[in-house]
C-alpha positions in Angstrom: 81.3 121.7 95.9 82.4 118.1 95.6 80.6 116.0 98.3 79.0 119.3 99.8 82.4 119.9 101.5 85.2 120.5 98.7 85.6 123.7 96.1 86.2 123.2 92.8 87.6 126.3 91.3 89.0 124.1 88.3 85.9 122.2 88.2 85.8 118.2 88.3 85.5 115.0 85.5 82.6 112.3 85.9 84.6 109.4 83.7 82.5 106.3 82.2 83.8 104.0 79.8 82.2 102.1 76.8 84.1 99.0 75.7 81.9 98.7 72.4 82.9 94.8 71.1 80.9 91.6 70.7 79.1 92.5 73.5 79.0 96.1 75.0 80.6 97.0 78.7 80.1 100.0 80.1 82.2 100.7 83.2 80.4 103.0 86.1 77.8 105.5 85.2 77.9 109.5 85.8 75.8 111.5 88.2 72.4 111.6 88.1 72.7 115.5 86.9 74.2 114.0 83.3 72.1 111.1 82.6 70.9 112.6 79.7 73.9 113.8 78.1 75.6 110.7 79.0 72.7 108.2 77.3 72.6 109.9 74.3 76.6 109.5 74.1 76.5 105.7 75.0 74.2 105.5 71.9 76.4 107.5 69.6 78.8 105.1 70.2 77.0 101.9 69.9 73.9 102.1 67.8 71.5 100.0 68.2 73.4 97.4 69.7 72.4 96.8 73.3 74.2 97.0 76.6 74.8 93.5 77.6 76.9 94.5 81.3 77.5 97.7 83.0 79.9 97.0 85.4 80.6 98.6 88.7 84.0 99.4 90.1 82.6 101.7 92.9 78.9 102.6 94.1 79.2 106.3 95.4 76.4 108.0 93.7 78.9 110.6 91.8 79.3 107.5 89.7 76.6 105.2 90.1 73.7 107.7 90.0 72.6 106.8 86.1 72.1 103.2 86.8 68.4 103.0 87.1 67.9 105.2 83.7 70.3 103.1 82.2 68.6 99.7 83.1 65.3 101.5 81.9 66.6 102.2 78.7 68.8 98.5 78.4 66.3 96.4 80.4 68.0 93.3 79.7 71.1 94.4 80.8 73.3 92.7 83.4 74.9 94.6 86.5 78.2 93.1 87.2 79.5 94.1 90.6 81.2 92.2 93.8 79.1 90.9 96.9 79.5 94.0 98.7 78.3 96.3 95.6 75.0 94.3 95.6 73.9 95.3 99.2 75.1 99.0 98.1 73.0 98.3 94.7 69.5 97.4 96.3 70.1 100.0 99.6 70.7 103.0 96.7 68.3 101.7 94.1 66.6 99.2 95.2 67.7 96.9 92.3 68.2 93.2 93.1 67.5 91.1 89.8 69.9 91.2 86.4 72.5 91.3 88.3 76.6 89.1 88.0 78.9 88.4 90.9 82.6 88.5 90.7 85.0 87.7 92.9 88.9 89.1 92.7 90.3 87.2 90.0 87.6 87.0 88.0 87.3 87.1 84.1 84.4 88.1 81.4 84.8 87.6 78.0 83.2 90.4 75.7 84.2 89.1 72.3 88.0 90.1 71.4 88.5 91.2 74.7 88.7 89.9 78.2 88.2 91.9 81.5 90.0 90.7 84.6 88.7 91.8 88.3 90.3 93.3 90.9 88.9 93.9 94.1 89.8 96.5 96.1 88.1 97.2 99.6 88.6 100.4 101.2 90.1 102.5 98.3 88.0 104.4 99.1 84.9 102.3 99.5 84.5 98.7 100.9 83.2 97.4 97.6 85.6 99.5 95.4 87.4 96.9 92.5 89.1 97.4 89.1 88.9 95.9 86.2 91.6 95.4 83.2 91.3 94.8 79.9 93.8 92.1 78.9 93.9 93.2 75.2 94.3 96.8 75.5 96.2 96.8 78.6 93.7 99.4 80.3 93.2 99.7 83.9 89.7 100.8 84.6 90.5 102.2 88.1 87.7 103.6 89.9 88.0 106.4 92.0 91.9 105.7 92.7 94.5 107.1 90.7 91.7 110.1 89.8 92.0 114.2 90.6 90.1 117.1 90.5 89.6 119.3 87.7 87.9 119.3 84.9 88.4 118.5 81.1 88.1 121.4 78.7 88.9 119.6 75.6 91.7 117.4 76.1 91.5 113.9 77.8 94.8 112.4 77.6 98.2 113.0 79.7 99.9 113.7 76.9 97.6 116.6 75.2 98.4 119.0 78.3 101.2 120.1 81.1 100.8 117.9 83.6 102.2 120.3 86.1 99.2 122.0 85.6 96.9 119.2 87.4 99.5 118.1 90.3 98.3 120.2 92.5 94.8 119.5 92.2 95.2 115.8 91.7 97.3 115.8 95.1 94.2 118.0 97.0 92.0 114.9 95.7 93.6 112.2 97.1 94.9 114.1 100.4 91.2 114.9 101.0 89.3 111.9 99.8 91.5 109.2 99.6 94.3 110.3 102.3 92.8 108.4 105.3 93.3 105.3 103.1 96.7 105.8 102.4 97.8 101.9 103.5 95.6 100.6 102.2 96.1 102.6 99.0 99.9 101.6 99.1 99.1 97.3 99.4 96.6 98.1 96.7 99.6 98.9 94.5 101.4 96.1 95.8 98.8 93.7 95.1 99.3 95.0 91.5 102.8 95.1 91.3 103.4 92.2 88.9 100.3 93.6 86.8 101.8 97.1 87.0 104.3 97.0 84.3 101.7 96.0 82.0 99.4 98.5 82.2 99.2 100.2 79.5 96.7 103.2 80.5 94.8 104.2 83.5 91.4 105.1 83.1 89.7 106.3 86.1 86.4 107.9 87.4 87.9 111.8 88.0 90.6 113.7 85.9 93.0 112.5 82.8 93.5 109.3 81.5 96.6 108.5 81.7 98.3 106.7 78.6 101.8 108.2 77.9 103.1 107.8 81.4 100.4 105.5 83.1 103.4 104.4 85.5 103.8 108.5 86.8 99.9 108.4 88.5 100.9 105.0 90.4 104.1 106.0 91.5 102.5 109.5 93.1 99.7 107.6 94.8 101.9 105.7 96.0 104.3 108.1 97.3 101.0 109.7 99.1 100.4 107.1 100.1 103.0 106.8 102.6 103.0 110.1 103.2 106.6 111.1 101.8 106.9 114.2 102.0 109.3 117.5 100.1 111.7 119.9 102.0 109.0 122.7 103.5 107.0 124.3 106.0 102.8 124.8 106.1 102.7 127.5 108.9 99.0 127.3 109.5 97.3 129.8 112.4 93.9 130.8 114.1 93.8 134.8 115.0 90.9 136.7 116.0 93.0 140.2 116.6 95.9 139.5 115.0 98.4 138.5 118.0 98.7 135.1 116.6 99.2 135.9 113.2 102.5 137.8 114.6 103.7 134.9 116.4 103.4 132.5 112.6 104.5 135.6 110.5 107.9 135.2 113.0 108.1 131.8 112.8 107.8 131.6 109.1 110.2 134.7 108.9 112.7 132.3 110.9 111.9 129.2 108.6 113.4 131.8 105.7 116.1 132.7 107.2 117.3 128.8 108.1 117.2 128.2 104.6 113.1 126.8 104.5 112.7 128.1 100.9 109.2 126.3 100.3 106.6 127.8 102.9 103.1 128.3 103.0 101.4 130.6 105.6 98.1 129.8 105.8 95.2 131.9 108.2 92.6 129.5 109.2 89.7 131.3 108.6 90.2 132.5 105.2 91.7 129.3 103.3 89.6 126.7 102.7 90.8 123.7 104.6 91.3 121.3 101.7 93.7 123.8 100.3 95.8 123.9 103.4 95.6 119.7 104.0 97.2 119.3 100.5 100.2 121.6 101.0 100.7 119.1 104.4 100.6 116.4 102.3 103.7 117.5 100.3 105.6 119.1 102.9 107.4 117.4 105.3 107.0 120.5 108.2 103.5 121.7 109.9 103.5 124.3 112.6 100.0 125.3 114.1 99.3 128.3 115.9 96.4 128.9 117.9 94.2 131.6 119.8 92.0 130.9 122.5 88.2 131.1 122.2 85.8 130.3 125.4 88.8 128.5 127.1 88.8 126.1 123.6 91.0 126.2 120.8 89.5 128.7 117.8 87.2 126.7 116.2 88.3 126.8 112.7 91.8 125.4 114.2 89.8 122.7 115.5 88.4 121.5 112.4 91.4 121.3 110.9 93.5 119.2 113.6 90.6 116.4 113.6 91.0 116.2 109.9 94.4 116.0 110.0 93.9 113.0 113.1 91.1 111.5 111.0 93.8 111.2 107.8 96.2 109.6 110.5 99.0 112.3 109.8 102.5 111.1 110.2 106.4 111.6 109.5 106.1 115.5 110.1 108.0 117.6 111.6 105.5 119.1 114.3 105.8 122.7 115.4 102.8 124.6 118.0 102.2 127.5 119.6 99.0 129.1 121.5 97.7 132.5 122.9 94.9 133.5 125.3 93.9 136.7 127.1 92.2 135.5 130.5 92.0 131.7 129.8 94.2 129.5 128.3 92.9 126.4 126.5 94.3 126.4 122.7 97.7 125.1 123.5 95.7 122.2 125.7 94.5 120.9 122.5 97.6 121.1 119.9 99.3 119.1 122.3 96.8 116.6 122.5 96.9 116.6 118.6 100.7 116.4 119.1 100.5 113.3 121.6 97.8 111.6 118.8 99.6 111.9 115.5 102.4 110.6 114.7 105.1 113.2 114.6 108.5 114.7 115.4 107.7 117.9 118.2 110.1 120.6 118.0 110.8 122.9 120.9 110.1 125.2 122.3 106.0 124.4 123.0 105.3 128.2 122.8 101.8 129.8 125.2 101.7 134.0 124.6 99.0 135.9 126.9 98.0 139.0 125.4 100.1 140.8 122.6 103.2 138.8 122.0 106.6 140.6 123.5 110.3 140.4 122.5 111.0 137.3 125.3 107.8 135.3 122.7 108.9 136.0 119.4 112.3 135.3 120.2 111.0 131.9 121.1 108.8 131.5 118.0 112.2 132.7 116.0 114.0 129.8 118.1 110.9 127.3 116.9 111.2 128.0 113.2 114.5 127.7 113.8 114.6 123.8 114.8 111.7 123.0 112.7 114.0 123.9 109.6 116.7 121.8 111.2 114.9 118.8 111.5 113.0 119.1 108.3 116.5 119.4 106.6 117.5 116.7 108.6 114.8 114.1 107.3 114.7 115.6 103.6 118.2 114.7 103.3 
């Protein structure tokens, strides 16, 4: 479970780098769980030189959790990290001596090759930066341009299908990078005139990225912004089943208007990481509710304040509630439709009890004009 929250069926990559030349960098740490597997690699790569910098492009313990048994074992080694990474250093660690500021812009010179920093606030950390090698042409990325699953053997972009990590790489950044999505997009502007040459990626989850460095860029970026592909999430919350009639005829509509990607999704039984990808590829959502205690169904609820939180935008936005002796479900998707931005389809759709004939024909008229409009903007 990555951050307690997050399944990972495919599993995950801690990345670290070694840059072994006149003097030794090493580039984030691992979690605390591999520090000893990880020291005994850093010394398998570099003898008995010393570490003279470990550098630090992002402080979240998943990749700074190896710095203290690291600084025991290199005592004279130097932490090289912006001002805000300091605080984060002595608050996690209590480490305040041995330590280098940089600012953006910055160089260090380790022998034959010279690392340039980049700092980048707020992807997905306030003291988040990069750092490039200028020789190799190697962007040392942090957390950004990473995914989910893990490495069974290969390493590079070019020893596997890609295809086979999209999906995964997309549920990583539309989960833990998604809310950040402008700032991830000026991030890549800022680099723009760097961008071309780059010639790898490296960063702290997932493949390194060497063949097609440019591909990893131009999807985050794309996320970034929230562009979207021609299809439907139907997403619902049903105790008894009524409301899972009502999606199942909406999404039978979206099929029959020509909606050839759609993904029907119950609630309760998908984890809600799964579902928040899928709306961060497809340009329709339409959320379906029951009632519970005059609220919307809880699960239901979870998921639109992720979906506010992540500042969802540029959908095409379809909803529909149900309730037996008190309404309240449909109250709350169309508050969620009044916060984020997106395009509301008609009709607004409220069933009591078991939907009739007069509702479904209305959720068949829904999917209809979500299908329209999502043709309309995929165009």
């Amino acid at each position: 479970m990555f951050e307690s929250l997050w399944p990972l069926p495919e599993g995950i990559a801690y990345n670290s780098y070694v840059i072994n030349d006149d003097k030794v960098a090493l580039i984030d740490t691992v979690k605390i769980n591999y520090t000893d597997t990880y020291l005994e690699k850093v010394k398998d790569v570099i003898g008995d030189k010393k570490v003279d910098y470990l550098i630090i492009n992002h402080m979240e313990p998943d990749h700074s959790g190896s710095i203290k048994s690291m600084r025991e074992a290199f005592p004279e080694m130097k932490i090289v990290g912006n001002a805000k990474t300091l605080n984060f250093l002595e608050g996690f660690y209590g480490i305040t001596e041995g330590t280098m500021v940089v600012k953006d812009g910055d160089e260090l010179d380790l022998g034959s090759r010279t690392l340039k920093f980049y700092l980048t606030p707020m992807v997905h950390w306030p003291e988040t930066m990069m750092t490039f090698d200028q020789k190799e042409k190697i962007l040392f990325s942090g957390d950004a341009f990473g995914g989910f699953g893990s490495l069974n053997g290969y390493l590079f972009d070019d020893e596997v299908n890609v295809d086979h990590f999209e999906d995964e790489i997309r549920r990583y950044f539309s989960n833990i990078i998604g809310k950040y999505g402008p700032v991830v997009h000026r991030t890549i502007s800022k680099l723009s005139d760097q961008i071309e040459e780059i010639g790898m990626v490296a960063a702290t989850h997932g493949l390194v990225w060497r063949k097609d460095p440019a591909h990893i860029i131009e999807e985050y970026d794309k996320w970034s912004q929230q562009q979207t592909e021609e299809g439907v999430v139907v997403v619902y919350g049903s105790m008894y089943g009524n409301t899972k009639i009502m999606a199942e005829a909406v999404a039978r509509s979206l099929s029959e208007s020509g909606i050839e990607q759609i993904k029907l999704f119950d609630v309760s039984r998908k984890d809600i990481s799964f579902i928040i990808n899928d709306i961060w590829k497809y340009k329709g959502i339409v959320l379906g509710s029951c009632t519970y205690n005059t609220k919307v169904f809880p699960p239901m609820d979870y998921l639109l304040k992720s979906l506010e939180s992540r500042n969802l935008k540029n959908r095409v936005l379809g909803i529909f509630g149900s309730y037996s002796w008190s309404g309240g479900a449909l109250d709350r998707l169309e508050e969620f439709s009044e916060t984020v931005s997106c395009n509301l389809a008609e009709p607004v759709i409220e069933s009591q009890f078991a939907p009739g004939g007069d509702i479904l024909e209305k959720c068949y008229l829904l999917g209809e004009n979500v299908a329209k409009k999502v043709k309309e903007n995929c165009k």
